[in-house]
C-alpha positions, 0 to 999 in steps of 0.5 A, a space after each residue: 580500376 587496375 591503377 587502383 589495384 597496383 595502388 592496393 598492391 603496393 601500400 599493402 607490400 609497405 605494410 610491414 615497412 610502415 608497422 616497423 616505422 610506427 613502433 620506432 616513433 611511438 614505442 607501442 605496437 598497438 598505437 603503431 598498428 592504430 598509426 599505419 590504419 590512419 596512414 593507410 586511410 589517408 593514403 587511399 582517400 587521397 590516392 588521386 594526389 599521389 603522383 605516378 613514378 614518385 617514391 610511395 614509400 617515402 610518401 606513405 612515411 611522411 603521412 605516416 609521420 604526419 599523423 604520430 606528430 598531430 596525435 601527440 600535439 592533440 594529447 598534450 591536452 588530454 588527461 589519461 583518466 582511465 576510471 572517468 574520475 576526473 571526468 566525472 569531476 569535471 562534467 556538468 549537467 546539460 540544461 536541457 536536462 533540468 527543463 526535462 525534469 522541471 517538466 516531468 516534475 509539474 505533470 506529476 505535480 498536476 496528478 497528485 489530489 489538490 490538497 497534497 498539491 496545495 500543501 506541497 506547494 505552499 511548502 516546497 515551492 513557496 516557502 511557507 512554514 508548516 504553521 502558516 501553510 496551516 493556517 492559509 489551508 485552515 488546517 492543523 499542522 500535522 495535516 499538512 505534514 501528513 499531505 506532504 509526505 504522501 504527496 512526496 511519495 506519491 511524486 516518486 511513485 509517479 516518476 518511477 526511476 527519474 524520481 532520483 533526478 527530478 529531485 536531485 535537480 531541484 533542491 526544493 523537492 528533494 527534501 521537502 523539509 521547511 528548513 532546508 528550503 527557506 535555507 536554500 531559498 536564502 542561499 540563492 
């Protein structure tokens, strides 16, 4: 314990040492301040490797070096993007999160009357044009319409705030109009 403290002692009489050092190499007080923190962890989680009766100044300057070289190798790959536009230009939707939604989606589905289902469905899912829905339904066209456009509502209704993101991850679902769908459906 007390060869511990004398350790503590004597990296903390380095600090400012350290602190002028990191500002030499970097040019920002606050990313030098971030270098000495990562010195300092290092040099303490490593103290066992420090040989007594070494030199710690020079020790605790090479790990100190160490890590402003290894950051700078590290941000050659990184972008400065403060707002997140390039990242949000770049980020992709996990998978899972499509499934989440198909399954959240179908359990809405299966909550809607079976006449606004059937119709949706013959519709959005099969693309059906309105006039051979009606006729699969025996119905007028304006009826399947109607049941569309109260199963679409009642379908964001059901899925409350998610309603944007289930629909936004499936196309079919977001407009719900036959021409975009059998566009889509061509497309794809």
């Amino acid at each position: 314990m007390i060869v511990e403290d004398k350790f503590l002692e004597q990296v903390t009489a380095l600090l400012p040492a350290l602190r002028a050092f990191g500002r030499s190499l970097c040019g920002d007080p606050a990313r030098a301040d971030d270098l000495v923190q990562d010195t300092v962890l290092k040099a303490w989680t490593n103290r066992e490797q420090f040989q007594s009766g070494s030199n710690l100044k020079a020790w605790l300057f090479t790990i100190l070096r160490n890590c402003y070289y290894s950051e700078l190798r590290h941000r050659k790959f990184e972008i400065e993007d403060p707002d997140g536009i390039c990242a949000a230009q770049v980020a992709i939707a996990p998978d899972h999160d499509a499934k989440l939604h198909l399954r959240d989606l179908s359990r809405a589905l299966q909550h809607l009357p079976v006449d606004q289902r059937e119709a949706l469905i013959l519709v959005c899912a099969t693309g059906l044009s309105y006039e051979e829905a009606a006729d699969v339904c025996q119905v007028a066209v304006g009826t399947i319409k109607s049941r569309i456009a109260r199963a679409r509502d009642r379908l964001v209704e059901l899925l409350g705030d998610d309603a944007a993101q289930v629909t936004g991850t499936l196309p079919v679902v977001n407009s719900l109009s036959e021409p975009e769908i059998v566009a889509s459906q061509r497309s794809s």
